[in-house]
N, C-alpha and C positions, 0 to 999 in steps of 0.2 A: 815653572810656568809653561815651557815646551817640552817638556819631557817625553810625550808622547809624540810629537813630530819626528821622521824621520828626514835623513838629510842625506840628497844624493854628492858621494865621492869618487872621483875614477871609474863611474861607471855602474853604481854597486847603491843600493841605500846601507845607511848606518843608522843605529840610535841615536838620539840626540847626543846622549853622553857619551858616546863613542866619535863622537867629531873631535877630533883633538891629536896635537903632534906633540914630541919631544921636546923638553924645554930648550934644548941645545938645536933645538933646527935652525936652516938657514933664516927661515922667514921668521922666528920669534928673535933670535939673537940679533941677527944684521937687517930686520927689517925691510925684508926683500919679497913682499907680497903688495897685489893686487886686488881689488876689488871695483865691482859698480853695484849699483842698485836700484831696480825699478818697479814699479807700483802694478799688483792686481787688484783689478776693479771688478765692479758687480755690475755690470751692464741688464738693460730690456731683455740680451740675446744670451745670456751667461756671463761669467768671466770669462775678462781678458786681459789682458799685458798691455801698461800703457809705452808705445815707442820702445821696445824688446828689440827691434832691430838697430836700431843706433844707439842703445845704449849695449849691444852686444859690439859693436862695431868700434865703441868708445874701448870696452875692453881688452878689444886684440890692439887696440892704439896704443893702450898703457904698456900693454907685456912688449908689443914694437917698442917703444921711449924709454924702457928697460930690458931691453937686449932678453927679453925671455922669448920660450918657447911651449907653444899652448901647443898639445897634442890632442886638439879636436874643432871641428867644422865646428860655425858659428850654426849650423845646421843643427848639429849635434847639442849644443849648450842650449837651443831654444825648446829642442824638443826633450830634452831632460827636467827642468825651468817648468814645460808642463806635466810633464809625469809627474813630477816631484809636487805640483800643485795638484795634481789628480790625488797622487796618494795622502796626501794629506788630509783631502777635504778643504781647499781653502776658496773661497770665494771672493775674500776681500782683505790685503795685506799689503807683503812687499816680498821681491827675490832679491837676496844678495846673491850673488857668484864673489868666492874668493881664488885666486890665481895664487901658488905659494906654495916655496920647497918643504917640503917633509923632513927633508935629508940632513942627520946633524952635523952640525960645521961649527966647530970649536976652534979651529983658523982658520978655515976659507974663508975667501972672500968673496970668490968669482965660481960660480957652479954652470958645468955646460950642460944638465941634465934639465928634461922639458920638465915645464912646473905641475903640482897636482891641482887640480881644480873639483871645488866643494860649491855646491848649490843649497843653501838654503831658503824654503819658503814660509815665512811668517805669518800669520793671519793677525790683524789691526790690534792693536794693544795701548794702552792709555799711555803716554809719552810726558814725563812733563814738563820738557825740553819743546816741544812740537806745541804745544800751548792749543793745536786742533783750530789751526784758522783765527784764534783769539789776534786782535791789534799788540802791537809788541814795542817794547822799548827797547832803544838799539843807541849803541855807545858808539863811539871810534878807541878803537886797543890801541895800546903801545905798546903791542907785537907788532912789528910788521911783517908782511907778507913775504912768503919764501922770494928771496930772488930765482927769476925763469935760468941764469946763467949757473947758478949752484945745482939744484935741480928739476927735472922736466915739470912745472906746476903743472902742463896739461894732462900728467899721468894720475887716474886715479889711485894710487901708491898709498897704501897703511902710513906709511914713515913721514909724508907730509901732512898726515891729520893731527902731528903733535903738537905740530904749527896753530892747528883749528883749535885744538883741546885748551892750549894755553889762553887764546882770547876766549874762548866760553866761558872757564873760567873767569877771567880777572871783571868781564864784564857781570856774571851772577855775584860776583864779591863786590862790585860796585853798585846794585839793587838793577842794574838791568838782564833783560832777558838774550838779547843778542849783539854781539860785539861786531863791529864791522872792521878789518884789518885796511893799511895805508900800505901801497906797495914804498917801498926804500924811497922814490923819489917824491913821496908825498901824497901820490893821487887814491880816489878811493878804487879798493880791492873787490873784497867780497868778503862773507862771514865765514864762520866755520865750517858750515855745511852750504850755505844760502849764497844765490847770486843775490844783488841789490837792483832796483829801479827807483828812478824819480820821475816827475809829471813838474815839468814846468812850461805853463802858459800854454798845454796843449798837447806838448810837443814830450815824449815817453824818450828819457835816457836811460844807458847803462855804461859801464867802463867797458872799453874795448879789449878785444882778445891778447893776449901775449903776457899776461901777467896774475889771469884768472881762469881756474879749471872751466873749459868748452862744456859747461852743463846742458844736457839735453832740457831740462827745462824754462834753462834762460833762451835756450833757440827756441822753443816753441813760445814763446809769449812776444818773440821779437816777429816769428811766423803770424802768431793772430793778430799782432799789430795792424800787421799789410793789409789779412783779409778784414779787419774791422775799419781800415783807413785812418789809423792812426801814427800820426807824424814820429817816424821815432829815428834815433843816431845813436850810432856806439863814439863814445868818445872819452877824453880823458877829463874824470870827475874827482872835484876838490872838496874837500868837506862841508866848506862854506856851500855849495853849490845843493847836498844832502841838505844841510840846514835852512837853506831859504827856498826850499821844492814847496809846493802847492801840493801837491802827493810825493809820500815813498811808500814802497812793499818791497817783501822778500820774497822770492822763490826758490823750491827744491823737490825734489820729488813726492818724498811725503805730504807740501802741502803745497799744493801749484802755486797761488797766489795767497801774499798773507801781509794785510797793511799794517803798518807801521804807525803809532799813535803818538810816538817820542822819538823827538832827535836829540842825546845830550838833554839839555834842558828846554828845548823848542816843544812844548806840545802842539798837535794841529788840531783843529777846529771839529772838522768834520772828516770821521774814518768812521770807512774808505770811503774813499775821492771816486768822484767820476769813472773812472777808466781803469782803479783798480778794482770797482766792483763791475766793470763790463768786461774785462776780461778774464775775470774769477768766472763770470757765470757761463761764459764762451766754456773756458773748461767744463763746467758742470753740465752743458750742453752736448759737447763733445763724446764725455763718459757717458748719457743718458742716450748717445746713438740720434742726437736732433739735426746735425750739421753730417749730409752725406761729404760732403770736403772733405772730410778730415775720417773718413771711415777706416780708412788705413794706417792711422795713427794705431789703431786696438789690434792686439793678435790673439785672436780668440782661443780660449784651451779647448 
């Protein structure tokens, strides 16, 4: 399906099917890779990168919260990110950056050598996980959510998405489409990929930080909130609380805003609600270059 994409490594483009390490490296064996990911868009003005600077900034965080070392300027990673989109041809996709040792370690544990770093650019492909903005039925797992004291959840780290893999699962084997995890003392987490929101009596919540990954697109919807004047709080959220909202949505980068049609067995009435189609279309505003506020959110290739 990308066969023909090239993908920049260490500096270098490779074939598609030339991305790839030893089965024995650090990062396959002991799970000691990084990654983020974020969204090219087709703008009035060309593509551009939505928010490349703080989700670059999210990534030196991760390799920080995992004692790694990236041997290149966040300077470096952006303008790679566009080559890489240049040589491609893409206009409209996503970049992953993976962070992750090469190196094989059959008993190590601990490597002091700086990590390799692979940029992949993707152009949009039918997901059917991503449902494309469809209303979605969302469960609560009996996974719970990694505890923050085992380790860093605000690192985006390959080895904590096994955590995510398990609740997609069990929620597709239950006929829904997305599982919401309970952190250990009960309150709600966030999904696989997805932070959560609800809309009760006006007023936009989310679960607060320290137990759920810092998503650059749960801070921008918590950002349009302000500039749309909508009442919103981070706080700690209990299922029942999901269940009795007047709106819920998910966000993630692939799909900014994406309402929620089923709680468990609560269906709602009318999706999307008020304010998660006002702030769906703020985004699609945003990417359309209509709101100069936020012109700085795009980095143009």
């Amino acid at each position: 399906m990308f066969e023909d994409l090239k993908v920049w490594i260490n500096g270098s483009f490779v074939n598609w099917k030339e991305a790839n390490v030893h089965l024995l490296s650090h990062s396959f064996s002991r799970a000691s890779a990084i990654f983020d990911v974020f969204g090219i868009h087709k703008t009035p003005k060309g593509t551009a990168l939505f928010r490349a600077d703080k989700h670059l900034d999210r990534f030196f965080k991760s390799a920080e919260l995992l004692y790694m070392n990236i041997p290149y300027s966040k300077e470096q990673l952006l303008n790679a990110a566009k080559e890489c989109i240049r040589v491609n041809n893409i206009e409209k996709g996503i970049v992953k950056i993976f962070g992750y040792y090469s190196e094989e370690a059959i008993i190590s544990l601990v490597l002091d050598t700086p990590i390799d770093v692979a940029i992949f650019t993707i152009p949009e492909f039918e997901d059917p996980e991503l449902k494309k903005g469809e209303p979605l039925k969302i469960c609560f797992s009996s996974w719970r959510k990694i505890h923050p004291k085992t380790v860093p959840v605000e690192a985006k780290a390959c080895s904590n998405y096994l955590n995510g893999a398990l609740i997609r699962r069990e929620a597709i084997k239950r006929g829904f489409d997305v599982g919401i995890s309970l952190t250990t003392e009960g309150y709600v987490a966030e999904g696989s990929i997805e932070s959560i929101f609800i809309v009760k009596n006006g007023t936009l919540y989310t679960p607060k930080a320290g137990n759920i990954l810092l998503s650059i697109t749960r801070m921008s919807v918590l950002e349009l909130a302000d500039y749309l004047n909508i009442a919103h709080k981070e706080k700690n959220l209990l299922p029942s609380d999901v269940v009795q909202a007047d709106e819920v949505f998910l966000s993630h980068t692939g799909i900014k805003v994406n309402p929620v049609k089923q709680v468990e067995d609560v269906v709602f009435n009318s999706v999307p609600g008020k304010i998660t189609e006002k702030l769906s279309e703020t985004f699609d505003s945003i990417i359309n270059l209509k709101i100069d506020k936020f012109r700085s959110w795009l980095e143009f290739v």
